[in-house]
DSSP file (Angstrom, degrees, kcal/mol; ACC not computed):
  #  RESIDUE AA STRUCTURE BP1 BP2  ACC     N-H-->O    O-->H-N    N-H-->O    O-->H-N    TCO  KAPPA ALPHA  PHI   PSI    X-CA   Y-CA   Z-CA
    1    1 A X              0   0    0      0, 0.0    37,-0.2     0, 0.0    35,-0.1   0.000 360.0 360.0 360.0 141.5   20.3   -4.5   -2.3
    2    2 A X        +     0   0    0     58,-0.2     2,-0.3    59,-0.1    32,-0.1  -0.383 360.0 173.2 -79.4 162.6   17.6   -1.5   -2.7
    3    3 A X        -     0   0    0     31,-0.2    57,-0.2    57,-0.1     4,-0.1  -0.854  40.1-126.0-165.9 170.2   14.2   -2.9   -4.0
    4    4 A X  S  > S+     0   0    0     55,-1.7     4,-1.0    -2,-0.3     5,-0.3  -0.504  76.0 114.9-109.0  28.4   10.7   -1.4   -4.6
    5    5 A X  H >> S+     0   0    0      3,-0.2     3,-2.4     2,-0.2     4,-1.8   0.933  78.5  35.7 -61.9 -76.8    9.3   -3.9   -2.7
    6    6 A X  H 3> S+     0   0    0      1,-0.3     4,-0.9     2,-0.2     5,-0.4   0.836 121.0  57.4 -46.5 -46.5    7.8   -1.5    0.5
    7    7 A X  H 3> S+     0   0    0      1,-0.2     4,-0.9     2,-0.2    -1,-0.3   0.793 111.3  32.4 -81.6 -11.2    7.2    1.0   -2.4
    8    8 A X  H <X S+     0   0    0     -3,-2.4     4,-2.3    -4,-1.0     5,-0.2   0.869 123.4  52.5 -92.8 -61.3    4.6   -1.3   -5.1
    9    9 A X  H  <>S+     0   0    0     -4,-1.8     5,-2.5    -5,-0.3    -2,-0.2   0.661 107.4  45.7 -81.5  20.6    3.2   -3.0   -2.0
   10   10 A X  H ><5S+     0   0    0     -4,-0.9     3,-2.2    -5,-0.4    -1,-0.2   0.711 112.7  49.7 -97.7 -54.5    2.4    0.1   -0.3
   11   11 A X  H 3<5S+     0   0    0     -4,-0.9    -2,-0.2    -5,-0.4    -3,-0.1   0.852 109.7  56.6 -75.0 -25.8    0.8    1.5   -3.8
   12   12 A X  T 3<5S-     0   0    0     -4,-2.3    -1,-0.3     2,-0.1    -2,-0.1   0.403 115.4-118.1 -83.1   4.9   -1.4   -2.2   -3.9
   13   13 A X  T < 5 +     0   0    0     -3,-2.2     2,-0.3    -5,-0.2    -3,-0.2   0.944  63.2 163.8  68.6  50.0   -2.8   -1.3   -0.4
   14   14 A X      < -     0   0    0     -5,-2.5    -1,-0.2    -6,-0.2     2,-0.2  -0.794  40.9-136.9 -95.1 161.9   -1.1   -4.5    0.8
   15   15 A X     >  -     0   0    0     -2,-0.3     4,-1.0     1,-0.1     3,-0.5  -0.574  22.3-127.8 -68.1 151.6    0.0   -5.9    4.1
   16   16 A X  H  > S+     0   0    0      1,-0.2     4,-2.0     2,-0.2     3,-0.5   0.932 117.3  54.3 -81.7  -3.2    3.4   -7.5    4.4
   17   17 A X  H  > S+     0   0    0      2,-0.3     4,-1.8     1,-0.2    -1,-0.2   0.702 111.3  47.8 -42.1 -41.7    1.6  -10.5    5.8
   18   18 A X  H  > S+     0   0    0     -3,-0.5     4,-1.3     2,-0.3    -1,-0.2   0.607 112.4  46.4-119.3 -29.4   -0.5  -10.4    2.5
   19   19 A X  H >X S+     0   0    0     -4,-1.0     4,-1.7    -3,-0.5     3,-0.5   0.892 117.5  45.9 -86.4 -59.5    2.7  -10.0    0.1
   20   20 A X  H ><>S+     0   0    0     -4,-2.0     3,-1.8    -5,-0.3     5,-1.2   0.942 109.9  51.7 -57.2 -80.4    4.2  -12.8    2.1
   21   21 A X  H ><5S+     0   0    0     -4,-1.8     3,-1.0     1,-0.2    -1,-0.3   0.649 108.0  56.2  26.0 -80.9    1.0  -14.7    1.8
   22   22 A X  H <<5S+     0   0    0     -4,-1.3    -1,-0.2    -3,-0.5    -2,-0.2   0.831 112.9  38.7 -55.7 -43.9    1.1  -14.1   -2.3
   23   23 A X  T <<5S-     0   0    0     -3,-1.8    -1,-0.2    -4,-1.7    -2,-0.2   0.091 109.7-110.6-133.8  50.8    4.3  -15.6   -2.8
   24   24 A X  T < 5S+     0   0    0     -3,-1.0     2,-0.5    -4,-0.3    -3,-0.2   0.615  79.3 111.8  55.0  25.3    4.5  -18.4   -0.6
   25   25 A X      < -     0   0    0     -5,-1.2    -1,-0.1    -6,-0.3    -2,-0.1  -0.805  69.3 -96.8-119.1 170.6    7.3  -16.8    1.9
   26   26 A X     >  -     0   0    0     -2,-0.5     4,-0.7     1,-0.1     5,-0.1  -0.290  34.6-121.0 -48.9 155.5    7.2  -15.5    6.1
   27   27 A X  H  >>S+     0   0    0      2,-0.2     4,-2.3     1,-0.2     5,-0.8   0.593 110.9  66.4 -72.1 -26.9    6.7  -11.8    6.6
   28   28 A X  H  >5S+     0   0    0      1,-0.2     4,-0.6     3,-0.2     5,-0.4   0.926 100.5  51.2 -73.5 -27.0   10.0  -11.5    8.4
   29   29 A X  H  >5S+     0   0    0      2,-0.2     4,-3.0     1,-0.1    -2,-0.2   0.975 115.9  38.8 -77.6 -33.9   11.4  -12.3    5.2
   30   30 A X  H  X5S+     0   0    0     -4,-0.7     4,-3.4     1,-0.2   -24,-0.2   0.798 115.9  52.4 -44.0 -38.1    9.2   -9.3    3.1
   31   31 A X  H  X5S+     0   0    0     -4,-2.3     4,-1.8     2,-0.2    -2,-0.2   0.776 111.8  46.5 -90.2 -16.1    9.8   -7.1    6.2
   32   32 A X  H  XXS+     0   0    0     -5,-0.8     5,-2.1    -4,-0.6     6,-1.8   0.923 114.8  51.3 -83.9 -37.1   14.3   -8.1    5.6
   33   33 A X  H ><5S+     0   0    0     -4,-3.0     3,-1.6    -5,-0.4    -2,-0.2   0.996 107.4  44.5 -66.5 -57.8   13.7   -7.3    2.1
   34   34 A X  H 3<5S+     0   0    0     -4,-3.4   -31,-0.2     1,-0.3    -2,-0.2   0.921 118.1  50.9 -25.6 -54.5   12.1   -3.9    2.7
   35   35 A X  H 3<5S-     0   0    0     -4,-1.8    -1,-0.3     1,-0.1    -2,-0.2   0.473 111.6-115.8 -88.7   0.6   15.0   -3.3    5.4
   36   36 A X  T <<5S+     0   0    0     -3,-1.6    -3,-0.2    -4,-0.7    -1,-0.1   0.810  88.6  97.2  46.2  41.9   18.0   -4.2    3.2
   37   37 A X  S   <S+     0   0    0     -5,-2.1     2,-0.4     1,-0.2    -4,-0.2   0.088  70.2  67.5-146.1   7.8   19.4   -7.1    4.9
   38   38 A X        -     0   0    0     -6,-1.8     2,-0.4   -37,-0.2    -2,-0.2  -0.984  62.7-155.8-143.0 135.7   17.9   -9.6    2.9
   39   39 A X        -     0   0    0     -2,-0.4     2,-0.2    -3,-0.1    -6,-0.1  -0.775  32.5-133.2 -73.1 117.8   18.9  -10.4   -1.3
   40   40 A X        -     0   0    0     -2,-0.4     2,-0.2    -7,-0.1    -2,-0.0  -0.716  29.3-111.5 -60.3 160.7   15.2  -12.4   -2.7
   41   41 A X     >  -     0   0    0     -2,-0.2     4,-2.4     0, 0.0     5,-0.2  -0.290  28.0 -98.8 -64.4 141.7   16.5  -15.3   -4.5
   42   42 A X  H  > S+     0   0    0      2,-0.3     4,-2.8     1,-0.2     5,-0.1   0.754 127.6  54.8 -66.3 -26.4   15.9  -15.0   -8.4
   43   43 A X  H  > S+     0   0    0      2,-0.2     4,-3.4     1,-0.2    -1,-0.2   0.926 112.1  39.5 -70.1 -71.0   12.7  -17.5   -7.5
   44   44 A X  H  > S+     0   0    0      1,-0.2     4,-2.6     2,-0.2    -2,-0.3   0.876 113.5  54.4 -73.6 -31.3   11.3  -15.2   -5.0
   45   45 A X  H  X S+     0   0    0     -4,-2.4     4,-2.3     2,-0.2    -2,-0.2   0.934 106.5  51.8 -63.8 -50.2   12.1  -12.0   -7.2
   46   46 A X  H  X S+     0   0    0     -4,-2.8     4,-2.7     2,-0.2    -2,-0.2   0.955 112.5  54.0 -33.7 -62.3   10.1  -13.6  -10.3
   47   47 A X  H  X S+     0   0    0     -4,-3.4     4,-2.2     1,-0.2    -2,-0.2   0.897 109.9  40.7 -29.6 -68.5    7.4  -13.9   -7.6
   48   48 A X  H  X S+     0   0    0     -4,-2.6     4,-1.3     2,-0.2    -1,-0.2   0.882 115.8  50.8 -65.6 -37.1    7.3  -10.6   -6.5
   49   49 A X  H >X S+     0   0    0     -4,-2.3     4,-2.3     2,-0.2     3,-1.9   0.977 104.0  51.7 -41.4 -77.7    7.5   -9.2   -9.6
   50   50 A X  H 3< S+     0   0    0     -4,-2.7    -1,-0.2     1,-0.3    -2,-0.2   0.863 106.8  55.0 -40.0 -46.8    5.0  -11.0  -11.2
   51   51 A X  H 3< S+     0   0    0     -4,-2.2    -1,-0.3     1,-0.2    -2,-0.2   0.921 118.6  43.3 -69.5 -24.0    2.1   -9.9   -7.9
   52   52 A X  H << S-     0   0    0     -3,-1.9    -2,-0.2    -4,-1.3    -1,-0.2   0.976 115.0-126.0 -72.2 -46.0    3.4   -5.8   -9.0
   53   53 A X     <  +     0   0    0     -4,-2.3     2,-0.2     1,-0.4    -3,-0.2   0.896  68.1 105.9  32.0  87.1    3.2   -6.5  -12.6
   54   54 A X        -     0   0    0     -5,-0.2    -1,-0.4     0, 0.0    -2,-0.3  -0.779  70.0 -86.7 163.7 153.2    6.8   -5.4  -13.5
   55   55 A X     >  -     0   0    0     -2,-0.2     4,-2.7     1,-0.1    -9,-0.0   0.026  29.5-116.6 -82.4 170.0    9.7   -6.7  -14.3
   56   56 A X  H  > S+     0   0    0      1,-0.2     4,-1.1     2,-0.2     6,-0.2   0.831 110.8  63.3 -63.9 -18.0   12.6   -7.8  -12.0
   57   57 A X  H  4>S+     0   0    0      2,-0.2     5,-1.6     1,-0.1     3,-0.2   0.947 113.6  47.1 -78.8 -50.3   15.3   -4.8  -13.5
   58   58 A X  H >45S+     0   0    0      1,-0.2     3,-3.1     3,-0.2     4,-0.2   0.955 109.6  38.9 -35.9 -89.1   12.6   -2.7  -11.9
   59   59 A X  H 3<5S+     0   0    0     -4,-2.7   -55,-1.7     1,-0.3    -1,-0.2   0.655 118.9  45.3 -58.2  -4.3   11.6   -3.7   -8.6
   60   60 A X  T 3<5S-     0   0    0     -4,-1.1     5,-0.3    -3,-0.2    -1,-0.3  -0.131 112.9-120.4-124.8  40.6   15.2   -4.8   -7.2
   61   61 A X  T <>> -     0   0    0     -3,-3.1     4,-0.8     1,-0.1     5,-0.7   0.815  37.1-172.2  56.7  29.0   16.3   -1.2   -8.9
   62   62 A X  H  ><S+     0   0    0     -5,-1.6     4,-0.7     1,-0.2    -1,-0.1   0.708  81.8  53.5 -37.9 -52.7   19.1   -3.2  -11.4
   63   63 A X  H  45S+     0   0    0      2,-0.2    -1,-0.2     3,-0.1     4,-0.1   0.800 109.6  42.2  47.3-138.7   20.2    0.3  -12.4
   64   64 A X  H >>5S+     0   0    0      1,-0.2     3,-2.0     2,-0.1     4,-0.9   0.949 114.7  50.6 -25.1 -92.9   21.0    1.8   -9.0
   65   65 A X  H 3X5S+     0   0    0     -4,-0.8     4,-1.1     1,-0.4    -2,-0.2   0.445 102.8  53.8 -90.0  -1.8   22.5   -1.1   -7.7
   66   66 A X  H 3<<S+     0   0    0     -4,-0.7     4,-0.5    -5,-0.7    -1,-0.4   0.574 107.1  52.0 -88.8  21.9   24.8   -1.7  -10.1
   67   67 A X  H <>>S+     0   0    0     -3,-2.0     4,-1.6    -4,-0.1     5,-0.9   0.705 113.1  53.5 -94.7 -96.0   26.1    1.9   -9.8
   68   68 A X  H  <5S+     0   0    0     -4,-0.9     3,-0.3     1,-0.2    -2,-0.1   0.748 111.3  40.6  -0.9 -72.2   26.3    0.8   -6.0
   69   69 A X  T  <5S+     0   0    0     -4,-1.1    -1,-0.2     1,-0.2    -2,-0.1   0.936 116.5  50.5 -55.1 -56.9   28.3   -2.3   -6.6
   70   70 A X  T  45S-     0   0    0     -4,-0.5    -1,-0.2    -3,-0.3    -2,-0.2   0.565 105.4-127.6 -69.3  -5.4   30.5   -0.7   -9.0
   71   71 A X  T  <5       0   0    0     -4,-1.6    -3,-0.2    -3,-0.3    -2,-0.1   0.762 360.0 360.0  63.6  47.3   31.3    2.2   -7.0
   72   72 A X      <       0   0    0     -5,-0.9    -4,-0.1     0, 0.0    -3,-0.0   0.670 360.0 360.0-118.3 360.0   30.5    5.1   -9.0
């Protein structure tokens, strides 16, 4: 699934260590979301959300990836 993680913690001058940090998970899990090989969890998406301030149809692109999914 695309997300706007890398691009909101890039524009907050964060680390991913420091985004991991925020919302209690490892950086290998920030840095599998960036890559596209890891889904957040509705938990961890609330989470992330909330440290951009914006909503979850944003950052994980809702949008897009149902275009994606749907195959058009």
């Amino acid at each position: 699934m695309k997300t706007k993680v890398r691009e909101y913690r890039k524009a907050a001058g964060m680390t991913q260590q420091e985004l991991a940090d925020a919302v209690h998970v490892s950086s290998r899990t920030i840095i599998s979301i960036e890559k596209e090989q890891y889904n957040p969890s509705l938990m961890l998406a609330y989470r992330l959300a909330r440290v951009f301030g914006t909503s979850i149809e944003d950052l994980c692109m809702l949008d897009e990836n149902e275009r994606i999914e749907d195959g058009e």
